[in-house]
C-alpha positions as CSV (number, residue, x, y, z in Angstrom):
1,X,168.6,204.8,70.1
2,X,170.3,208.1,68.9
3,X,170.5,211.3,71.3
4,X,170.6,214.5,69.2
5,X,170.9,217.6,71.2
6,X,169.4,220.4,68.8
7,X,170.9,224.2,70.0
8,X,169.9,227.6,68.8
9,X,173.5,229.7,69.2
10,X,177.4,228.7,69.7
11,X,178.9,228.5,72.7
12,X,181.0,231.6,73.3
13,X,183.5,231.0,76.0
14,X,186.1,228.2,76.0
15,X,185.0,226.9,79.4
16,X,181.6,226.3,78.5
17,X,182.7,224.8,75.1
18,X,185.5,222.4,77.1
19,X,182.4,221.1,79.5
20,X,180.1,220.7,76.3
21,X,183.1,218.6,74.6
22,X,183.6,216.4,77.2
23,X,180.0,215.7,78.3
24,X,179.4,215.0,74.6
25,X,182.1,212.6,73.9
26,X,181.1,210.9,77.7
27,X,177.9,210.4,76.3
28,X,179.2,208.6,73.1
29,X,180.1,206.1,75.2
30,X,176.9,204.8,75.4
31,X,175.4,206.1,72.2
32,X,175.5,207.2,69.3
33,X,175.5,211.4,70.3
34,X,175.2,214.4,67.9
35,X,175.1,218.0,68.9
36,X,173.7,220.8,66.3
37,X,174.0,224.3,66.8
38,X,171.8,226.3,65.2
39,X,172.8,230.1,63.9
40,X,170.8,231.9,66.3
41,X,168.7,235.4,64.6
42,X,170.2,238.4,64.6
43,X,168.1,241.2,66.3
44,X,168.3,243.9,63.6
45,X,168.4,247.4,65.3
46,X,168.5,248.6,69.2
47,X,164.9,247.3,70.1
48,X,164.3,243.1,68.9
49,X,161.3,241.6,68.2
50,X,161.9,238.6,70.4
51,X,158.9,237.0,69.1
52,X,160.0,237.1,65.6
53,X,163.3,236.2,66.3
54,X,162.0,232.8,68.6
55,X,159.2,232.3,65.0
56,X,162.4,232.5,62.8
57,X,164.9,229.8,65.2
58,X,161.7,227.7,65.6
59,X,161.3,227.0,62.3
60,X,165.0,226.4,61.2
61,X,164.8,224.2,64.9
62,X,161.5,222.3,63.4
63,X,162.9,221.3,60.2
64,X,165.7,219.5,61.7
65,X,163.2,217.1,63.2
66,X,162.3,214.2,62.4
67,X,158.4,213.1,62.5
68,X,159.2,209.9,64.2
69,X,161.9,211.3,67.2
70,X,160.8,212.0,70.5
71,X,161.7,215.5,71.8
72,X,162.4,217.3,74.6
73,X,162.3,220.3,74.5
74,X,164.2,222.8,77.6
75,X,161.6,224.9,79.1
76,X,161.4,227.0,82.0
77,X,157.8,226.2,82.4
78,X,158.5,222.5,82.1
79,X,158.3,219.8,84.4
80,X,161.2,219.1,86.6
81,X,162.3,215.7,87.3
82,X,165.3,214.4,89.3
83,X,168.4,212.6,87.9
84,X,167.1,209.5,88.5
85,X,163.8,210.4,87.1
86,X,165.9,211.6,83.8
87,X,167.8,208.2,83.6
88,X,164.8,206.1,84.2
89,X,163.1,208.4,81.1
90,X,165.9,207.6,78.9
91,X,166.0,203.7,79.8
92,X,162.4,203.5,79.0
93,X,163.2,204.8,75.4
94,X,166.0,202.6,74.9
95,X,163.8,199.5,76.0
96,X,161.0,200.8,73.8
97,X,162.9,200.9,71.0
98,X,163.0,204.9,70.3
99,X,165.3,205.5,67.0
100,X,166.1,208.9,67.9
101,X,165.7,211.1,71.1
102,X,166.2,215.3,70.1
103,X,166.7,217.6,72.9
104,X,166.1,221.1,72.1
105,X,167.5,224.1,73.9
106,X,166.2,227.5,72.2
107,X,168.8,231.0,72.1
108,X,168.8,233.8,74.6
109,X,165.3,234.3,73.6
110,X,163.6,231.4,74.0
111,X,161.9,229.2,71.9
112,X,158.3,229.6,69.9
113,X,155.5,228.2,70.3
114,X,155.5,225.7,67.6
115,X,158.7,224.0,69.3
116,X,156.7,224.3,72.6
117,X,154.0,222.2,71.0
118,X,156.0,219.8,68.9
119,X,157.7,218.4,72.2
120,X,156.5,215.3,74.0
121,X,157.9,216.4,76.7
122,X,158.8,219.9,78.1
123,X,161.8,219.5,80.7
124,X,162.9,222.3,83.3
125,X,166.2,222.3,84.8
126,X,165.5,224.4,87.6
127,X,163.1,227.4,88.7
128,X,166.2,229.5,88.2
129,X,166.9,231.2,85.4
130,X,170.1,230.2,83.0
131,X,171.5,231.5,80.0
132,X,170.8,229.1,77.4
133,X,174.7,228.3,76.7
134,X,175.2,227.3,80.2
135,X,171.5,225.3,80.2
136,X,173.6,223.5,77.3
137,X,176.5,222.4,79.7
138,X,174.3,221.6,82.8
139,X,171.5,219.4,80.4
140,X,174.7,217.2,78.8
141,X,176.0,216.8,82.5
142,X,172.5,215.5,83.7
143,X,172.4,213.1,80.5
144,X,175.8,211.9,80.9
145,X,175.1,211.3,85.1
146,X,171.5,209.2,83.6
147,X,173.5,206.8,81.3
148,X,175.9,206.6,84.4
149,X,172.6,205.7,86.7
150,X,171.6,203.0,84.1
151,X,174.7,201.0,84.3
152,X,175.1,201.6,87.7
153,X,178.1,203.3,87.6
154,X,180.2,205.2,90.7
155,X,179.6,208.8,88.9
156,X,176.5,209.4,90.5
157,X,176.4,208.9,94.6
158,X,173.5,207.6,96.1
């Protein structure tokens, strides 16, 4: 299986970009890992049309799909699950023989609708609130601690 993370917006400071490196290259350990970043919209004048904006990155975020990938897509409104519930999601795929797993995390305004509906599954990381560059960091720690789970290694304590 391939893990493509799919990510509307560059990471602007060097902490967050140092965490996103090395949870990326962890997670090439165990398979092959990509991570896309997206040029996020700019919002033309004082007032943006957020909708317009999330219609525009969902469609540049859309064609970057494949028909056959299973996504998951960030999502405040989203189900939550646990680490554990996380690791056992991805094991499943690997048994089941997905070619590709895309993660999608939208910009600072969200995603559309489209995106919304195109996921198979829509994953919340907590009922707080997060920008979307530090969503980025915390979603490739959880996927590196679920590999980590899997092969029942010390990272994660239980």
């Amino acid at each position: 299986m391939k893990l493509r993370l799919i990510c509307v917006g560059k990471l602007s400071e060097a902490f967050l970009r140092e965490g996103a490196d090395e949870y990326g290259n962890r997670l090439k350990r165990y398979l092959p890992f990509s991570c896309l970043e997206l040029k996020e919209e700019k919002a033309g004048g004082k007032k943006a049309d957020a909708r317009a904006i999330r219609d525009l990155e969902g469609e540049k975020i859309l064609a970057k799909i494949q028909p056959d990938a299973f996504v998951v897509v960030l999502d405040e409104r989203g189900t939550g699950l646990t680490s554990e519930g996380l690791a056992d999601l991805l094991g499943r795929h690997m048994v089941q023989g997905t070619s590709e797993l895309v993660a999608v995390i939208g910009g600072a305004y969200g995603l559309s609708d489209k995106v919304r509906q195109r996921g198979d599954l829509l994953l919340s990381l907590s009922t707080m609130t997060f920008t979307h560059q530090m969503a980025r960091l915390f979603f490739l720690e959880q996927l590196y601690r679920g590999f980590t789970i899997l092969r029942n290694e010390p990272y994660h304590n239980r």
